[in-house]
N, C-alpha and C positions, 0 to 999 in steps of 0.2 A: 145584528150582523154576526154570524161567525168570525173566530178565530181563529188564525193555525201558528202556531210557536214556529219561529225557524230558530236554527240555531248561532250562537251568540257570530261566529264568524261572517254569515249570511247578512246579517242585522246592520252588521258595520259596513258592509260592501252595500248595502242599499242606502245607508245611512250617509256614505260617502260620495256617490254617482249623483252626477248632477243631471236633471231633465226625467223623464219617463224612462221606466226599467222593465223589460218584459222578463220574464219567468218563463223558464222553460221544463218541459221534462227530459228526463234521459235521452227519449227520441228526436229531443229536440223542435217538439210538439209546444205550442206557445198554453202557457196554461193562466196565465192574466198578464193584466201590468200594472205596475206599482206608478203613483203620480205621486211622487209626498211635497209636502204644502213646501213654498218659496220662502229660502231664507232671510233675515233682516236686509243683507246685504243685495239678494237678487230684488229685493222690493226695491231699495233704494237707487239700485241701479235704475229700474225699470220706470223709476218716477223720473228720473235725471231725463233719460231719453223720452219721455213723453212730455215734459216742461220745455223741448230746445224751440216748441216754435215749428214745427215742422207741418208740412201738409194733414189735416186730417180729412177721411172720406167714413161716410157709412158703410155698413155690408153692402147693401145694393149698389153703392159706388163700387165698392170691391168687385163684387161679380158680374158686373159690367165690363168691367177692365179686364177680368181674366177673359169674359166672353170673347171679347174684343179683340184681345192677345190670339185665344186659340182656334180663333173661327168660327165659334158656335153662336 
């Protein structure tokens, strides 16, 4: 996989931003997006809320429900 260096200030504002980061050019032109892997903490969260016990469905449940929601 290529690599492109950005510089150190870049680095820490990706390094900082929580969720997906798009990149853009000058024109404001989207030129990728950055996903970077989930912190200790967002894991631990994420397992908290997945242990409460709560409804689970499958995808096909999933998109049942949205069918259903939007008329399709």
């Amino acid at each position: 996989m290529p690599k492109i260096p950005v510089d150190h200030a870049i680095a820490e504002q990706i390094r900082t931003l929580e969720g997906p980061i798009e990149l853009v050019d000058a024109n404001g032109q989207t030129i990728g997006v950055v996903r970077r892997p989930p912190t200790d903490s967002e894991i631990e969260r994420a397992k908290q809320r997945a242990s409460r016990g709560g409804e689970t469905l499958t995808w096909e449940q999933v998109r049942s429900r949205i069918r259903q929601e939007t008329g399709e």
